[in-house]
gemmi code that builds the backbone of each chain (N, CA, C; Angstrom):
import gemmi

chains = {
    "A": [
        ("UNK", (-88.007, 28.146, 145.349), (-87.288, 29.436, 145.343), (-88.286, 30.572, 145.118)),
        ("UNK", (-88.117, 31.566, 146.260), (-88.790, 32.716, 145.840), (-88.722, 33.470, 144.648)),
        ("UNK", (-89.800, 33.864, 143.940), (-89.413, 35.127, 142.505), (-88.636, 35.973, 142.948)),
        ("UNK", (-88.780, 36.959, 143.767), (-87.978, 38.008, 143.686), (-87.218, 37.776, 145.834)),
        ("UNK", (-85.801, 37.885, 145.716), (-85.181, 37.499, 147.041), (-84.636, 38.765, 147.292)),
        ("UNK", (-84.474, 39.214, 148.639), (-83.681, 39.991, 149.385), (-83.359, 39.705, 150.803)),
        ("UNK", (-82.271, 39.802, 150.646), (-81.505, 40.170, 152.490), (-82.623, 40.671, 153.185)),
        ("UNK", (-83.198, 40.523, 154.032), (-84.042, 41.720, 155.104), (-82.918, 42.481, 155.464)),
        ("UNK", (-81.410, 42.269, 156.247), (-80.711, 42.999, 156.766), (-80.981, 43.218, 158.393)),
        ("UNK", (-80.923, 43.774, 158.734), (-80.467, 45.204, 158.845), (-79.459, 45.590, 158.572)),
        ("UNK", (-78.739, 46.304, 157.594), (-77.632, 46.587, 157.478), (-77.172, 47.875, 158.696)),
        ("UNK", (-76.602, 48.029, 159.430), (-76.096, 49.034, 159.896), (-74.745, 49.450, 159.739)),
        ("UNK", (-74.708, 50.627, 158.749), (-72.914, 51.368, 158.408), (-73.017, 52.658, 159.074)),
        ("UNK", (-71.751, 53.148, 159.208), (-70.891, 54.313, 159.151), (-72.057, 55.118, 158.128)),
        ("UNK", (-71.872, 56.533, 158.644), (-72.009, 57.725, 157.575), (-70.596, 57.692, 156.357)),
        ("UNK", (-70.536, 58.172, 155.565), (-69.559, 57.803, 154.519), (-69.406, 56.334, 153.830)),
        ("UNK", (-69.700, 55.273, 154.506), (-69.367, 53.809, 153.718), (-70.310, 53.670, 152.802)),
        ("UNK", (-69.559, 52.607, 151.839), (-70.188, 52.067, 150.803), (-71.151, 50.864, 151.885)),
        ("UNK", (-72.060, 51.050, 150.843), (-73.030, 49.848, 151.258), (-73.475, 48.888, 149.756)),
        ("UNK", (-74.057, 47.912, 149.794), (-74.119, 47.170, 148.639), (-75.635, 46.028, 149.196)),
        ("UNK", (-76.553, 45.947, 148.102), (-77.699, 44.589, 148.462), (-77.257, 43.973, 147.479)),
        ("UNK", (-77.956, 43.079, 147.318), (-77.776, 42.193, 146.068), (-79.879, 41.574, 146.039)),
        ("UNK", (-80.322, 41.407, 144.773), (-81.660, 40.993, 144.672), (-81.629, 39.837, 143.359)),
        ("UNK", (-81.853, 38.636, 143.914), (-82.031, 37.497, 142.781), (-83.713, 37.110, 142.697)),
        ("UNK", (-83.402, 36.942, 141.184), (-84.603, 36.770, 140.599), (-84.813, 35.418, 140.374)),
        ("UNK", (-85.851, 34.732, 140.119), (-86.174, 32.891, 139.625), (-86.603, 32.801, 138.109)),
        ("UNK", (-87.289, 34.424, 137.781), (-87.931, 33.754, 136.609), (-86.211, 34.833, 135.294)),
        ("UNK", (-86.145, 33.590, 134.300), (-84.638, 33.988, 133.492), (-85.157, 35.184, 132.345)),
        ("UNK", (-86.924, 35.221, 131.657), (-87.131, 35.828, 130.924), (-87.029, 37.730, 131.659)),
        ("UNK", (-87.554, 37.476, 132.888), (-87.461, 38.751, 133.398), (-86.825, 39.902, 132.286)),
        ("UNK", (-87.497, 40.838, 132.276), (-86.563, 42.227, 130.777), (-86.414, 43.299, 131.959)),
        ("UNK", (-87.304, 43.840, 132.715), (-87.427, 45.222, 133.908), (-86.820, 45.271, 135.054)),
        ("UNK", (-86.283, 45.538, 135.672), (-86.500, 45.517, 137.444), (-86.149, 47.248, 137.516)),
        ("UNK", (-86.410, 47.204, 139.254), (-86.520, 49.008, 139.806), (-86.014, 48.639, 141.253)),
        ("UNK", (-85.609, 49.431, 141.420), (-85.355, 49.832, 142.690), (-85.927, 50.570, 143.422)),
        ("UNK", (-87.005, 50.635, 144.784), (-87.454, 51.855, 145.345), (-86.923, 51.713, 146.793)),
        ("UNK", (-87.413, 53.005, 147.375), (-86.772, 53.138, 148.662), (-88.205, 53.462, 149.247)),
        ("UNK", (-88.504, 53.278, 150.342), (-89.373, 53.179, 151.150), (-89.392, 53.972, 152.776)),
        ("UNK", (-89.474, 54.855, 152.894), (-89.326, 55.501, 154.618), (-90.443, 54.554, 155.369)),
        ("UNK", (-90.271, 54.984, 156.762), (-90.905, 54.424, 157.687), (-92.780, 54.859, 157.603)),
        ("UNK", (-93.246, 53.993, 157.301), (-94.958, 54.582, 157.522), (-94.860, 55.370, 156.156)),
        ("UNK", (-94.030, 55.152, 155.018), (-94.616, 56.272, 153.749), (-94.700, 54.892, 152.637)),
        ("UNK", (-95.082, 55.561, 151.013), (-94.949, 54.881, 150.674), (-93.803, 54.792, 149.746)),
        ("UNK", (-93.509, 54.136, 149.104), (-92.521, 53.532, 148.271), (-92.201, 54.811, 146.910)),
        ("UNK", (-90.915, 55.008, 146.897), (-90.568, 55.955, 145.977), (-89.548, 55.540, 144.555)),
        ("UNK", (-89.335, 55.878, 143.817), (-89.181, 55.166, 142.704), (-87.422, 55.579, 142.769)),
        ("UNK", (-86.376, 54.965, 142.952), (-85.535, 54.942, 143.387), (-84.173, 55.118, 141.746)),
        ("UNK", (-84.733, 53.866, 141.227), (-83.781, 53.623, 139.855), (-84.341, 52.248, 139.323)),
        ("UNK", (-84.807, 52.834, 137.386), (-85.129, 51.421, 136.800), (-83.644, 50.893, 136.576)),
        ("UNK", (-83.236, 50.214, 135.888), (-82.556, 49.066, 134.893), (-83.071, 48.055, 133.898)),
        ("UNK", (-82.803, 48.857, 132.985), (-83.210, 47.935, 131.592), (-82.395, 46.993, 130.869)),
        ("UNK", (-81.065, 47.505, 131.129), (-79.521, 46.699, 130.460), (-79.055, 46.558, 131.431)),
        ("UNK", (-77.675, 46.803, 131.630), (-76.649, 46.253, 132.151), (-76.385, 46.697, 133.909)),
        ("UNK", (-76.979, 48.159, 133.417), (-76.962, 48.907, 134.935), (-77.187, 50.528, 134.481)),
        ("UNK", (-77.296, 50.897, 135.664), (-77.506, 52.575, 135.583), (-76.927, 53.153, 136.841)),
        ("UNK", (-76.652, 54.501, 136.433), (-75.857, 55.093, 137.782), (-76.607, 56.630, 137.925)),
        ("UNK", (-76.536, 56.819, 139.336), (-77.301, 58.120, 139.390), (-76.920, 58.660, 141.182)),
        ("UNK", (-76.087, 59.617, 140.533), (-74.775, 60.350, 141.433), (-74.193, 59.462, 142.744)),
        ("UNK", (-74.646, 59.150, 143.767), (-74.073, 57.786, 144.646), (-74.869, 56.819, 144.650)),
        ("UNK", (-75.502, 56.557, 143.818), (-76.573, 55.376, 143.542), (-75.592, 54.051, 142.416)),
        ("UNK", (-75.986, 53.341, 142.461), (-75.730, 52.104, 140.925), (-76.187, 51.210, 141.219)),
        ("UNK", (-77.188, 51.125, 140.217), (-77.720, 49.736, 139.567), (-76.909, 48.872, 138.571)),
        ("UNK", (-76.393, 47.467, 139.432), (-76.302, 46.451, 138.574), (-77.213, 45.318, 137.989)),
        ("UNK", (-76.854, 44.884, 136.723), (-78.173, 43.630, 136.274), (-76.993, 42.764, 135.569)),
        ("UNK", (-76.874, 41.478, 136.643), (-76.142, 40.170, 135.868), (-77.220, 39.357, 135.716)),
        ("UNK", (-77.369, 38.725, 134.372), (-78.740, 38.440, 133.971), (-77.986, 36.787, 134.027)),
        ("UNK", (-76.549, 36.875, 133.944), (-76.147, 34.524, 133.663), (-76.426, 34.470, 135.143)),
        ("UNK", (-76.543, 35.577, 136.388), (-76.402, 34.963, 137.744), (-77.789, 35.380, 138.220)),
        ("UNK", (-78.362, 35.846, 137.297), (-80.034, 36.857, 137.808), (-79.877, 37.170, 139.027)),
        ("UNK", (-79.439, 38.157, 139.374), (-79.435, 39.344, 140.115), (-79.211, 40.404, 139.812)),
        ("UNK", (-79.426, 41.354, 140.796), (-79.301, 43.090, 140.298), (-78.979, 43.534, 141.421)),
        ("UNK", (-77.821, 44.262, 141.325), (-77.589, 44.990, 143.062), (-77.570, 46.302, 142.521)),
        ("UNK", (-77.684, 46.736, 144.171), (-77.586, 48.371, 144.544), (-76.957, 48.665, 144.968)),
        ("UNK", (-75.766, 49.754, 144.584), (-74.300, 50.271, 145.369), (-74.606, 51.706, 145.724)),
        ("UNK", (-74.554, 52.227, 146.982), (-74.620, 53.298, 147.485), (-73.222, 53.516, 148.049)),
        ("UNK", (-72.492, 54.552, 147.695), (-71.452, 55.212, 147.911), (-71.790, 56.572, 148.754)),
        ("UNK", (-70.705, 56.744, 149.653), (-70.813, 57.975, 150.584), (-72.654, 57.587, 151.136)),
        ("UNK", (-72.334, 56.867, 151.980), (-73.825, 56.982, 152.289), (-74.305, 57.809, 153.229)),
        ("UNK", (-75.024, 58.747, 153.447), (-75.577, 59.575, 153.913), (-76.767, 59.198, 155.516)),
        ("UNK", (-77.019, 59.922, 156.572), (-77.897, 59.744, 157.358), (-79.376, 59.771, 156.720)),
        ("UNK", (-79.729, 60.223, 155.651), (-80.864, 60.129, 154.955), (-81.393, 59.288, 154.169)),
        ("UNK", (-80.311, 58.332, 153.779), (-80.262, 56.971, 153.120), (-80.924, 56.236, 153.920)),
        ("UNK", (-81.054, 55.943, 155.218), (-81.561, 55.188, 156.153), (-83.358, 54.593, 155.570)),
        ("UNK", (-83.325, 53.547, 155.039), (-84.937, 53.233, 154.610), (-84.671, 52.087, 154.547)),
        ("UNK", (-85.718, 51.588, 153.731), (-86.000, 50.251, 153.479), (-85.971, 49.854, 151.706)),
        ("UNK", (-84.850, 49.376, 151.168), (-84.647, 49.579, 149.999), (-85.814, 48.036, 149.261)),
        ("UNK", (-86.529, 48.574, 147.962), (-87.510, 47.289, 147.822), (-86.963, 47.305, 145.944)),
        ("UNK", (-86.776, 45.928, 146.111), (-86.046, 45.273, 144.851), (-87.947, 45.102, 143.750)),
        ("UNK", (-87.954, 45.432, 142.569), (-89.014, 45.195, 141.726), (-88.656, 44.713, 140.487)),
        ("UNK", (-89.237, 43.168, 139.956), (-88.863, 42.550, 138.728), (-90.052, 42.425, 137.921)),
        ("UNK", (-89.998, 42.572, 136.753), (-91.010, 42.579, 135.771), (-90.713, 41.224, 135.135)),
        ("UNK", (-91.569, 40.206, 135.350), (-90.944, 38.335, 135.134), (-91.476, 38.565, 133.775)),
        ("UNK", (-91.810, 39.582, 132.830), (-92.489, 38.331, 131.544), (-91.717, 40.110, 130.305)),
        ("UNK", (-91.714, 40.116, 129.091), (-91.843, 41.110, 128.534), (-92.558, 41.869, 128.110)),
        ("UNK", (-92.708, 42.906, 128.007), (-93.465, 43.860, 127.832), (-94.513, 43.961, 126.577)),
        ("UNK", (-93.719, 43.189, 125.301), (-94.464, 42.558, 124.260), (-96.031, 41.637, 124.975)),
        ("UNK", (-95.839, 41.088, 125.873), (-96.477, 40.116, 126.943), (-97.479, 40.820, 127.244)),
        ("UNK", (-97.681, 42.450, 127.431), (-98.716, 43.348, 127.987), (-98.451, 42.584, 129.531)),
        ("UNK", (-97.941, 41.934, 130.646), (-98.290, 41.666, 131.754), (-97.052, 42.253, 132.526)),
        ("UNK", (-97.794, 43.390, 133.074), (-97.880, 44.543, 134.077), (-97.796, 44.265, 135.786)),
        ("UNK", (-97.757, 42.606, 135.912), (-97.903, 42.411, 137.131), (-96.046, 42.411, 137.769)),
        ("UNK", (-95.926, 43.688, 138.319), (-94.606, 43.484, 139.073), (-94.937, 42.358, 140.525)),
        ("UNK", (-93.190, 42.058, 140.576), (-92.971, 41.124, 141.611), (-92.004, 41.836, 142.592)),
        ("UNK", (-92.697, 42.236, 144.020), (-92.144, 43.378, 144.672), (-90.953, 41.774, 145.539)),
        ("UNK", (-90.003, 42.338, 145.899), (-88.965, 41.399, 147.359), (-89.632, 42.109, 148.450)),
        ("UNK", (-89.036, 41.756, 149.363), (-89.673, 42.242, 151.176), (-88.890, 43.517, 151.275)),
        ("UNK", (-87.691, 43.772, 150.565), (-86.959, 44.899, 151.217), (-85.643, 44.167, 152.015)),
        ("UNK", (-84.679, 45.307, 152.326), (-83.558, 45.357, 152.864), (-83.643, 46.554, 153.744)),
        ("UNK", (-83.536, 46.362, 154.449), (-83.290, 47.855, 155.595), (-82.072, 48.359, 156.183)),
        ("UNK", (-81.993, 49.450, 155.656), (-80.303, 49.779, 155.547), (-80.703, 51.313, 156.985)),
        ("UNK", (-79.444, 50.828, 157.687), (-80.232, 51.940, 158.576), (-77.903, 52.751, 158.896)),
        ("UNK", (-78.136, 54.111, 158.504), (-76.979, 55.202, 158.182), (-76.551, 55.395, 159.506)),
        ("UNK", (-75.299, 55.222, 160.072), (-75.392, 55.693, 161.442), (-74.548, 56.800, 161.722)),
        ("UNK", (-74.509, 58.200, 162.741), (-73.582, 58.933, 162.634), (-72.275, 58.548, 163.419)),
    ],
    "B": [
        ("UNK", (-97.926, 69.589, 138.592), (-98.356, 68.299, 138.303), (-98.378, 67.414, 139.632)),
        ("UNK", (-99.758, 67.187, 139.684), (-100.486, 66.650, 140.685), (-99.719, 65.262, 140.894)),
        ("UNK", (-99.083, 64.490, 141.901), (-98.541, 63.500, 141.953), (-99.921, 62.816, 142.236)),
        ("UNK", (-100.084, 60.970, 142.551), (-100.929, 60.554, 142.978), (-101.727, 60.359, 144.166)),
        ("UNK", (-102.925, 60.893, 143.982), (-103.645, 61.146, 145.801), (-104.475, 59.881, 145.768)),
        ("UNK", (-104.270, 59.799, 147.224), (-105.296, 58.666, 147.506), (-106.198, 59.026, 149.417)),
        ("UNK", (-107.616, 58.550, 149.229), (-108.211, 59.205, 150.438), (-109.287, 57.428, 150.583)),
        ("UNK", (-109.472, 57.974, 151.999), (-108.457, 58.543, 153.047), (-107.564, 58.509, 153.333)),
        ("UNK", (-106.594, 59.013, 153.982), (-105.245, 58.344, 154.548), (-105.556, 57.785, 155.470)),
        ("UNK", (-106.394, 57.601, 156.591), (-106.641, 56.512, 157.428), (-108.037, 55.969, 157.774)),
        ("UNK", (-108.293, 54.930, 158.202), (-109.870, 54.666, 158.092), (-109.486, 53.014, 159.429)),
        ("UNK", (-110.596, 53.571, 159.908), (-111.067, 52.667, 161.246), (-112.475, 51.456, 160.809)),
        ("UNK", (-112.214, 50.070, 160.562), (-113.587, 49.218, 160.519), (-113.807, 48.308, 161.432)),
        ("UNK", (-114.691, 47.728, 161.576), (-115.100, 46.498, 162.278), (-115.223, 45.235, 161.377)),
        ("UNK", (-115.339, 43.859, 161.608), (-115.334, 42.751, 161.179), (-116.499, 42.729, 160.456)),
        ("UNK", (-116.670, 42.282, 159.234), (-117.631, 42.399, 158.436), (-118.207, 43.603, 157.634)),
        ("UNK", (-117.494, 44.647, 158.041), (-117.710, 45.472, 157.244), (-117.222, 45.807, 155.376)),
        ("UNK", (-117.589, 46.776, 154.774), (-116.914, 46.935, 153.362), (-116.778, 48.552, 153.449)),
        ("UNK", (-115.125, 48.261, 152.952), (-114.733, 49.644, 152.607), (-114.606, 50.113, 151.290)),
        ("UNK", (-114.446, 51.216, 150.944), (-114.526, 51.978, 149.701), (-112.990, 52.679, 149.752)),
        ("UNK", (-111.633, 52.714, 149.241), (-110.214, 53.310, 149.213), (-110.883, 54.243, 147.476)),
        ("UNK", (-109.665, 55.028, 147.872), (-110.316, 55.869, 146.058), (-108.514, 56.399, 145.983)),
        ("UNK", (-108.402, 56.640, 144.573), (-107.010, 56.664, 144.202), (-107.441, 57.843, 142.561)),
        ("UNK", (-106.350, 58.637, 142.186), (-106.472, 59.530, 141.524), (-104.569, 59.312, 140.739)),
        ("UNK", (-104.853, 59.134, 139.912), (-103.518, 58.804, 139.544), (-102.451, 60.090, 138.733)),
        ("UNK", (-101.764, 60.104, 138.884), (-100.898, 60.922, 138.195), (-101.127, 61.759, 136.988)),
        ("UNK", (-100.938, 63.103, 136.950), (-101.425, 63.745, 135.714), (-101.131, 63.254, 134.522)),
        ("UNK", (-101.317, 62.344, 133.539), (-100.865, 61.838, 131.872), (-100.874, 60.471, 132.088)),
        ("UNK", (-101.191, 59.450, 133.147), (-101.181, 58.133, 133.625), (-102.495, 57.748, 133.490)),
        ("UNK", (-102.447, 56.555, 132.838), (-104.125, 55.696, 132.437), (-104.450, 54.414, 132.990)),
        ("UNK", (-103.215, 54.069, 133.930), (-103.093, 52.816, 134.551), (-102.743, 52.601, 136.357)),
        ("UNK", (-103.941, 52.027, 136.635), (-104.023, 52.215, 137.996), (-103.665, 50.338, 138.693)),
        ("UNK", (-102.373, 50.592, 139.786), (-102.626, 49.388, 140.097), (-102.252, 49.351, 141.781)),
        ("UNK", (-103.261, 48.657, 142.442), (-103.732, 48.528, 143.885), (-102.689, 47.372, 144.692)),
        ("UNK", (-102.069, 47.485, 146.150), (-101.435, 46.929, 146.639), (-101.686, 46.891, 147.658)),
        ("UNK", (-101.297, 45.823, 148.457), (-101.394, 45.470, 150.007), (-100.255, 45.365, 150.737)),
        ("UNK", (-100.000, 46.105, 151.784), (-98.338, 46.191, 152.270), (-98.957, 45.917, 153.696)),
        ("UNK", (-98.405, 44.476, 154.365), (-98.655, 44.797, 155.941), (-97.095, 44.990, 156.353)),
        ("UNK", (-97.868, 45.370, 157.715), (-96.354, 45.549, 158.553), (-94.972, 44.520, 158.081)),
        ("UNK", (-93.744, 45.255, 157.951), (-92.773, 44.425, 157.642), (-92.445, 43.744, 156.740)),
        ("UNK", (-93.686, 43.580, 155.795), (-93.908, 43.253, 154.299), (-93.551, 43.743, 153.428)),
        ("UNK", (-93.174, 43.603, 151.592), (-92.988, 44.521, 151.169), (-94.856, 44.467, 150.286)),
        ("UNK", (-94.897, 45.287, 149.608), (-96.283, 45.493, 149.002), (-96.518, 44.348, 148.128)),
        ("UNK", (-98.120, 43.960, 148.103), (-98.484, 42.526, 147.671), (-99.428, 42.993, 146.444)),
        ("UNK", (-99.369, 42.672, 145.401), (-100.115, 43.298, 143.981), (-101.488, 42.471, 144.333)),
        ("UNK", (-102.545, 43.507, 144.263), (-104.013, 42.985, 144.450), (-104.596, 42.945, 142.599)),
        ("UNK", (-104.498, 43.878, 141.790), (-105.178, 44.277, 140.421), (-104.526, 45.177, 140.041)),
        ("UNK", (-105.076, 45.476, 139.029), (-104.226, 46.436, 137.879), (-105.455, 46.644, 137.046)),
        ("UNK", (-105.639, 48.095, 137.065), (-106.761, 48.214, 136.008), (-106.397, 49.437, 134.883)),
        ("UNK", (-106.608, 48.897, 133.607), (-106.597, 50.059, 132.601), (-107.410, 49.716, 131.657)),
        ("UNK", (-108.027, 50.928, 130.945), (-109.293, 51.142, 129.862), (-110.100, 50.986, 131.016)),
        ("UNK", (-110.342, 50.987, 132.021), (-111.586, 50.278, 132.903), (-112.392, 49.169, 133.049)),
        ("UNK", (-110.776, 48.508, 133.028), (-110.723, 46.619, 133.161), (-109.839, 46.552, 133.858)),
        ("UNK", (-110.132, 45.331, 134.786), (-108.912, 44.589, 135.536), (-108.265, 44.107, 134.224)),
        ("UNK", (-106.709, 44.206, 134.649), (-106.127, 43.560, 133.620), (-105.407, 42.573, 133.640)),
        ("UNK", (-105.133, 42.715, 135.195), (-103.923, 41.845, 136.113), (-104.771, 41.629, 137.602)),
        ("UNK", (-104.454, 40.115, 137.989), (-105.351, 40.377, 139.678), (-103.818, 39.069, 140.325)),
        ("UNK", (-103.633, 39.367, 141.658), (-102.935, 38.826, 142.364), (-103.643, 37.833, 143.118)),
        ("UNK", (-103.101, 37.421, 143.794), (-104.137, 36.405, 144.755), (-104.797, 36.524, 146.011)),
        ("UNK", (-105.423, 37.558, 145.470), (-106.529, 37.976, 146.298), (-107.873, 37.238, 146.249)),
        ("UNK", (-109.238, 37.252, 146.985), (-110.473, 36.719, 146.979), (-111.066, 37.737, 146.629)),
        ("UNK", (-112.619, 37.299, 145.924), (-113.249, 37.940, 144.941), (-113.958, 39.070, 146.061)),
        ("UNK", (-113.576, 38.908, 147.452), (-114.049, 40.300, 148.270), (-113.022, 41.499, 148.043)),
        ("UNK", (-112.014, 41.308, 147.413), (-112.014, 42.360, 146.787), (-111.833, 42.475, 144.996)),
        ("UNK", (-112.781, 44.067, 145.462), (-112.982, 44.177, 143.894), (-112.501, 45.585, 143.350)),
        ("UNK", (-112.706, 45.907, 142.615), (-112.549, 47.537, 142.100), (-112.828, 48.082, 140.699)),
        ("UNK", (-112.589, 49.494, 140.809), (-112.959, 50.143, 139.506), (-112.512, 51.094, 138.808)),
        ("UNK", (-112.499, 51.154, 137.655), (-111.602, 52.514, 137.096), (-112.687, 53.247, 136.275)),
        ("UNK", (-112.259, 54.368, 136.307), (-113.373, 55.557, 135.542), (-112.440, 55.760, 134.663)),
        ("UNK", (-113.779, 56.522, 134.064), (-113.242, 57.382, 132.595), (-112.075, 58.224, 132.902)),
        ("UNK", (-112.268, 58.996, 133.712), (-111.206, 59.933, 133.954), (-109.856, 59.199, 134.376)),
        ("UNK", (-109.458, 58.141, 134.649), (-108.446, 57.257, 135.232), (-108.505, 56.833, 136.366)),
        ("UNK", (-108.805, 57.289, 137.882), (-109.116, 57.176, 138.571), (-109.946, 55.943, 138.907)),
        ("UNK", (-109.392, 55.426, 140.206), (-110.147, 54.064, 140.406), (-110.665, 53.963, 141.877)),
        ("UNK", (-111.299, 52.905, 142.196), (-111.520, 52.675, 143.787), (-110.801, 51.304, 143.819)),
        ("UNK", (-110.758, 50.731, 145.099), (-110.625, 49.307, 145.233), (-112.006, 49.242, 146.642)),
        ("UNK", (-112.285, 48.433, 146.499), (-113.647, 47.878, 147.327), (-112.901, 46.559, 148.159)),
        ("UNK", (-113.422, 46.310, 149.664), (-113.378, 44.920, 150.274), (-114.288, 45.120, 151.109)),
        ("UNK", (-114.832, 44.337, 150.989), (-116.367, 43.436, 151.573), (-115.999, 42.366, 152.519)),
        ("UNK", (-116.577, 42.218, 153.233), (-116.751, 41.384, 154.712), (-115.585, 41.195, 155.398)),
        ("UNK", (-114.872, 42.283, 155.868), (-113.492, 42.615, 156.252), (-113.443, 41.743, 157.363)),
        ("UNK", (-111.938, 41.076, 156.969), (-111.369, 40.932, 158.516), (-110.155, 41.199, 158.835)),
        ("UNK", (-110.137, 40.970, 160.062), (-108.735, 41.463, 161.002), (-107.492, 41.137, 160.251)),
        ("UNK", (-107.410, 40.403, 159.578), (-105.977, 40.480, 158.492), (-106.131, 41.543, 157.459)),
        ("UNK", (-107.204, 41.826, 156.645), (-107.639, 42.589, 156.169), (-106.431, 44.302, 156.331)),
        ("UNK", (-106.075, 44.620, 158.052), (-105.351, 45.774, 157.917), (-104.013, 45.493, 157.636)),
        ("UNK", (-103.582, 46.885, 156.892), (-102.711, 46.840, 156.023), (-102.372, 48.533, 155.448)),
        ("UNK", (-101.274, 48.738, 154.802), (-101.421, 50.146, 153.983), (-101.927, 49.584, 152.782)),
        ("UNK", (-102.669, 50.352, 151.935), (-103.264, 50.234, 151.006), (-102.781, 50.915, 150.392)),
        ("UNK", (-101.559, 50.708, 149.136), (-100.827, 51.478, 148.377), (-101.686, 51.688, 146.651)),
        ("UNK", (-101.861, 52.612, 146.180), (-101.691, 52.918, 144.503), (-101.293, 53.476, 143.971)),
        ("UNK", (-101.045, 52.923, 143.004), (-99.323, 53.259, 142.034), (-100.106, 53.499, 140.162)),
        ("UNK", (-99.481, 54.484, 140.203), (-99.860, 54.980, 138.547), (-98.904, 54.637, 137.604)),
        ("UNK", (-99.281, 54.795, 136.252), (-98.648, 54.282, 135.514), (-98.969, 54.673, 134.333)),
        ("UNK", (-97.689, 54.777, 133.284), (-98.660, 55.287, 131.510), (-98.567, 53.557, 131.085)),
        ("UNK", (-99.723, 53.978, 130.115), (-99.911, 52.424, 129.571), (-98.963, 51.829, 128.485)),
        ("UNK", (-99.586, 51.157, 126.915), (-98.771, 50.240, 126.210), (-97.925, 50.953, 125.602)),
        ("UNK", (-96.651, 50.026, 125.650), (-95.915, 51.009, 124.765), (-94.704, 51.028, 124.843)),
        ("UNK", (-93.726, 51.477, 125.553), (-92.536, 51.347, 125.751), (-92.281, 50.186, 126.800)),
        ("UNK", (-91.346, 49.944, 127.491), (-90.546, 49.146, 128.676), (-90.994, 49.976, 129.842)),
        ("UNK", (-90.861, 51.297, 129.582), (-90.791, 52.135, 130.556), (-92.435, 52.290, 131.725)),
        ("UNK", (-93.542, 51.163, 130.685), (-94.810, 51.451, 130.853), (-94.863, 51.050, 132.405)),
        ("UNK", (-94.044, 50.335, 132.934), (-93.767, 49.843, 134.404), (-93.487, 50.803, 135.105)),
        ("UNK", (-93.277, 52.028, 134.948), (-92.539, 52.489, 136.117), (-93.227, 52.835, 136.827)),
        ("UNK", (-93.964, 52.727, 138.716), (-95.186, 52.867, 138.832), (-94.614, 54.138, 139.773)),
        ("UNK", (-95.194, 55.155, 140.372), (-94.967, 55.831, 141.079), (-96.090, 56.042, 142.041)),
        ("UNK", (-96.351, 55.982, 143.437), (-97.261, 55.190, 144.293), (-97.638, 57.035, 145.090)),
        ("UNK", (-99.022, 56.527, 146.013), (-99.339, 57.928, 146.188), (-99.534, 57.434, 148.144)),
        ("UNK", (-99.758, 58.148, 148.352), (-99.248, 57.782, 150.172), (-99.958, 56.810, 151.085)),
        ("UNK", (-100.566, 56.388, 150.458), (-101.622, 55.215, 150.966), (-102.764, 55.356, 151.973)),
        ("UNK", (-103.709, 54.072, 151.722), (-104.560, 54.730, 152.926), (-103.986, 53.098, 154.114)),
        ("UNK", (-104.512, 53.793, 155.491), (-103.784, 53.148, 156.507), (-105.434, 52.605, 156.993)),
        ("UNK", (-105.552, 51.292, 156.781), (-106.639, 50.580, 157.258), (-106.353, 49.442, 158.431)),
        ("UNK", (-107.227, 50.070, 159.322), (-107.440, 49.044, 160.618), (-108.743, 48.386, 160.798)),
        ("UNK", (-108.408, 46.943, 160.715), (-109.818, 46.485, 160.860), (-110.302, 45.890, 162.265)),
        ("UNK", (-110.975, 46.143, 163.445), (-111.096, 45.909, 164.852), (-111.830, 44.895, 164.757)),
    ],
}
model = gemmi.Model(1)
for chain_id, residues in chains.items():
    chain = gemmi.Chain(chain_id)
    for i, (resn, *xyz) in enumerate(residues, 1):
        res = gemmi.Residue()
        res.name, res.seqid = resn, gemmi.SeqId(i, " ")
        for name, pos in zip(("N", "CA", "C"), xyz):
            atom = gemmi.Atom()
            atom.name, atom.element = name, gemmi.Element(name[0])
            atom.pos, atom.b_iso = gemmi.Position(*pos), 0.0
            res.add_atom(atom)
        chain.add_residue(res)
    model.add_chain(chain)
structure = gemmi.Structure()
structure.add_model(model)
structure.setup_entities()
């Protein structure tokens, strides 16, 4: 089993729909993960951490079920600008640990259509 | 506040050559860490350097290497390049020990290496 899994996708929605990934993890100590979004040819932008349970940030939400290790991303009203490549990031050890080495997934590519 | 620069943004080599990438990290950030993204990939962790030590290395070969200065700022070096070798060359800043939050990396536009 891979450390960190994602859908490649392509997801293709509607302007307005909800969209949803889901990202499972292998290792159970994992404490971090992030979410970034990625455009075409740029680099990677820092999207949303999760430290607990989840976080929300205006049509964004981060979930973290830690008995099923995964963490999804819910985008509501999704927008033509949403269109990227969403990249799942898990931090496998704790931070007490000092080890800094994130575990990036391949991405999901969610592409907004009008 | 200077986000993170990195130069060149693009660079042309031949087989066997060694390149020099240079990265400048975020204004209040002491932790520099280097990535490999090819096409369709998501980014592959090469090192991680802070105090001006590797601290973390991925599984990379000892052709590549790198360095961090006093000022924070680092290079990454690869020596006897080859054609897999191209790739974006991402670096991502970071504040160091200390909170949870010491992860959060925020990446600067990469340099775009082709190796012929």
């Amino acid at each position: 089993r891979k450390e960190v899994e994602q859908d490649p996708g392509p997801f293709n929605v509607p302007e307005g729909a909800t969209v949803a990934f889901n990202c499972t993890y292998s290792n159970s100590a994992s404490q971090s993960f992030f979410w970034y979004r990625q455009d075409c040819r740029k680099e990677p932008k820092l999207l949303m951490s999760v430290y607990s349970s989840g976080n929300e940030d205006g049509r964004f939400t981060a979930q973290l079920n830690r008995a099923s290790q995964y963490i999804s991303l819910l985008i509501r009203d999704s927008k033509l600008s949403d269109s990227a490549t969403y990249l799942c990031v898990v931090n496998p050890t704790s931070s007490a640990g000092n080890n800094r080495k994130l575990i990036w997934g391949l991405g999901t590519s969610l592409a907004v259509n009008p | 506040d200077a986000g993170v620069t990195q130069s060149p943004t693009h660079l042309i080599k031949t087989r066997g050559q060694q390149v020099t990438l240079r990265c400048s990290p975020k204004s209040g950030h002491d932790t520099v860490s280097w990535y490999q993204q090819a096409l369709g990939q998501g980014p592959q962790f090469i090192f991680q350097y802070y105090e001006e030590e590797e601290r973390q290395r991925g599984n990379f070969p000892d052709r590549f290497s790198g360095h961090q200065f006093p000022n924070y700022s680092s290079e990454l070096n690869v020596n006897a390049l080859l054609l897999g070798d191209s790739a974006l060359y991402l670096c991502a800043s970071s504040f160091g020990r200390g909170s949870l939050r010491q992860e959060t990396q925020y990446f600067g536009p990469g340099t775009r290496l082709l190796v012929l």
